[in-house]
N, C-alpha and C positions, 0 to 999 in steps of 0.2 A: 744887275750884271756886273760880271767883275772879267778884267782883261790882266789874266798875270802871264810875261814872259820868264822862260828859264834858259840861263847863260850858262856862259863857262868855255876854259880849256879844250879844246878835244882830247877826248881820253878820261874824263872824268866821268863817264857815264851820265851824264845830262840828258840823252834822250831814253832811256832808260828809264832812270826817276821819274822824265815830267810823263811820260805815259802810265807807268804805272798809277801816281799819282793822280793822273786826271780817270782812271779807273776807278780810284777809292770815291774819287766823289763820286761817278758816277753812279757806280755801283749802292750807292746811298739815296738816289733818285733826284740828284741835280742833273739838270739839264746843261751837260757838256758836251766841247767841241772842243779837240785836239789839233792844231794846224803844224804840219812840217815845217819852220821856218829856215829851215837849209835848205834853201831855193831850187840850188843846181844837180846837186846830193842830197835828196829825200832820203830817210831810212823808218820813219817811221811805219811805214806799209809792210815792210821788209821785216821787224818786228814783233809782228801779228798773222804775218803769213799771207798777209793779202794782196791780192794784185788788181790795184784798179784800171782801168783803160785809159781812165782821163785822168790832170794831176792842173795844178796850177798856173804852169805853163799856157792851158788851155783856155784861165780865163786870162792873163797877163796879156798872152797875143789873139787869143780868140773868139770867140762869141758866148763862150761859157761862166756862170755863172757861179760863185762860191759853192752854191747849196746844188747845183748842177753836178759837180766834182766829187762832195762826201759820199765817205760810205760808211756803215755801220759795223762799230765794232763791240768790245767785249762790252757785257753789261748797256746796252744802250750808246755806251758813247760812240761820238759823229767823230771823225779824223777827215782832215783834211791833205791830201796827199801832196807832197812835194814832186819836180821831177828829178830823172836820177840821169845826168850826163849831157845837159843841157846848156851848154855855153852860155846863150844869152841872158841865160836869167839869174847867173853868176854876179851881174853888172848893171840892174835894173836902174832907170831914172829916175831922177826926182817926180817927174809925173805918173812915172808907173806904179811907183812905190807911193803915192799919194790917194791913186786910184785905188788899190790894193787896199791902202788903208782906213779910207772910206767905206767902204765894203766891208771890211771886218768892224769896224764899229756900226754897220748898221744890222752883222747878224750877230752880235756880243747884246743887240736891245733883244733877241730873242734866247738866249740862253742865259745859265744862269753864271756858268764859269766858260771864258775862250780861253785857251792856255797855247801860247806859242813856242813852241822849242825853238829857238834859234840855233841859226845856224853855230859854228865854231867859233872862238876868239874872237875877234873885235874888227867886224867891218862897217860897210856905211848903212847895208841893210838889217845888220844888227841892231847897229842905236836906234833905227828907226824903230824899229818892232819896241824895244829898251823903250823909246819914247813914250810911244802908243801906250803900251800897260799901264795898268792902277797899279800895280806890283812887279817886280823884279826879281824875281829869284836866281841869286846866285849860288853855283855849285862847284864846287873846291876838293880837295883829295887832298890829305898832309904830304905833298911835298912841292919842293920850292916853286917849281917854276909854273905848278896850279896855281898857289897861291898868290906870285908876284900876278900874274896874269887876269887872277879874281880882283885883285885892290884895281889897276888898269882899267877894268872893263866900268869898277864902281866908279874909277875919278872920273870918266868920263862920261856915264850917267844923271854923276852928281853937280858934273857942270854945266850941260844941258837942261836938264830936270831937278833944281835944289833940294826940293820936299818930298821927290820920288821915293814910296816906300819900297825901301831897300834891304833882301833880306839873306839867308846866308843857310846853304845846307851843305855840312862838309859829308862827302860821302868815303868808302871804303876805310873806316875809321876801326880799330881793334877795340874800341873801349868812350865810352864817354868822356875821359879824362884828357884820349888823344884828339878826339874833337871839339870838346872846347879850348884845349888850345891852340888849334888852328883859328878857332873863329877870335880868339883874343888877340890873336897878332894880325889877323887883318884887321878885325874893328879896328886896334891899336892904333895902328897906321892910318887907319880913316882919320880917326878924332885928331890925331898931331900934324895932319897933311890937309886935310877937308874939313877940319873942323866939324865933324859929322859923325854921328854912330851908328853902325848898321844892326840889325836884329840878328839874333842865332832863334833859327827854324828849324835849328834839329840835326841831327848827323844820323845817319845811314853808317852801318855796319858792315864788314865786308862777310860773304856769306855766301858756301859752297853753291847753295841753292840760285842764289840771285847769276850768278855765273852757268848755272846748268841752264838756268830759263831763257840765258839769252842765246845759248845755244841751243838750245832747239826751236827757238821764236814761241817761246809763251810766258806769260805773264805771272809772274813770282805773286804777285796778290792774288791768283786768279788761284795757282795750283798748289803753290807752298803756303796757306794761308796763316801758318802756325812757327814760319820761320822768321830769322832775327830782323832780316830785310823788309819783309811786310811790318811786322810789329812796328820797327821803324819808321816806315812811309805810313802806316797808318795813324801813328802820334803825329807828325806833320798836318796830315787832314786832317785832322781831329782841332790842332791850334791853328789852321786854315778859317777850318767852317764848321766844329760842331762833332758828335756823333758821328762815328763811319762804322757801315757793316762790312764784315767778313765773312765772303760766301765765297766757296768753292761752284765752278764752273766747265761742265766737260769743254775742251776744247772745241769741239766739231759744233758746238752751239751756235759759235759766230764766226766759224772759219768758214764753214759753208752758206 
């Protein structure tokens, strides 16, 4: 089992990526589980068209159970649903966020990838999730104040977590050219500040299609399988975990 969180800016498309991404594996027949880590503002449900009843809320305060809450989405994968407008769970305690996290390492022994989207920027429920992970993915966009905000989220990573593998996908990038040097001026900055060097996972293109899918809540790997976005997230999982297939999917398969 492998527990990778995905960070970043708001507005960098983070939850976007990591669902798409946690489709490519799925879709390859790993046993995944996608978890809303935006506590209080879920949107991952909201980006597959689904509406569940229950959401994490429910096991936080109530008698409900991780695996009680999931539901099934494209290709097999399990998601786990955030709440959306929730005060309290904005503010979680150290104990609740330890019970929380208990729990998801004891269903990460049953699957083969948990993938956490964390909430936005840098809070206390972030780092924890940050914690938790074998992996860290962070997600960047060439302009400044993603970037100052991706280095941020790494110092702080890397001063909790030293050896945490730490790794970098710049998205809405024109060009490969323009995405490695984003990822150079943040590593950059790691090595002269942290003395540390983070990995380039890849950069994400920017792409009419990837923009249409999230308007209308479906999934650019699922329907655009031939466009620069997928290509993209699919080299990712591929330097992830191996081979990934490309298969198109009617919607109505797992929306209903």
């Amino acid at each position: 089992m492998r527990i990778m969180a995905v960070a970043g800016k708001g507005g960098v498309g983070k939850s976007v990526l990591a669902l798409n991404f946690a489709v490519c594996l799925a879709k390859s027949g790993y046993r995944v589980v996608a978890m809303d880590g935006n506590l209080a503002l879920g949107n991952l449900d909201v980006l597959i068209r689904a509406e569940p009843k229950v959401h994490l809320g429910h096991v936080i305060f109530g008698n409900s159970s991780l695996k009680d809450i999931m539901f099934k989405g494209p290709h097999g994968l399990k998601v786990i649903p955030a709440s959306s407008g929730i005060l309290e769970m904005a503010g979680l305690g150290d104990e609740q966020l330890k019970r929380l996290g208990l729990d998801l390492l004891r269903l990460a022994n049953e699957t083969d990838y948990l993938m956490i989207d964390c909430g936005p920027g840098l809070t206390r429920t972030v780092l924890y999730f940050l914690g938790l992970a074998h992996q860290v993915i962070m997600v960047a966009v060439p302009e400044p104040s993603a970037m100052l905000d991706a280095y941020a989220i790494i110092k702080n990573v890397v001063r909790i977590s030293p050896k945490k593998d730490v790794q970098l996908v710049v998205n809405m990038v024109e060009d490969t050219v323009e995405g490695t040097s984003v990822y150079r001026q943040i590593n950059g900055v790691a090595k002269k500040f942290l003395n540390r060097e983070i990995s380039h996972l890849g950069n994400v293109r920017w792409d009419e299609n990837l923009r249409r899918s999230v308007q209308t809540k479906a999934l650019v790997v699922v329907h655009f399988p031939k466009t620069d976005a997928t290509l993209d997230i699919t080299a990712i999982a591929i330097k992830v975990c191996g081979t990934i297939r490309v298969a198109v999917e009617p919607l109505t398969a797992w929306v209903n």
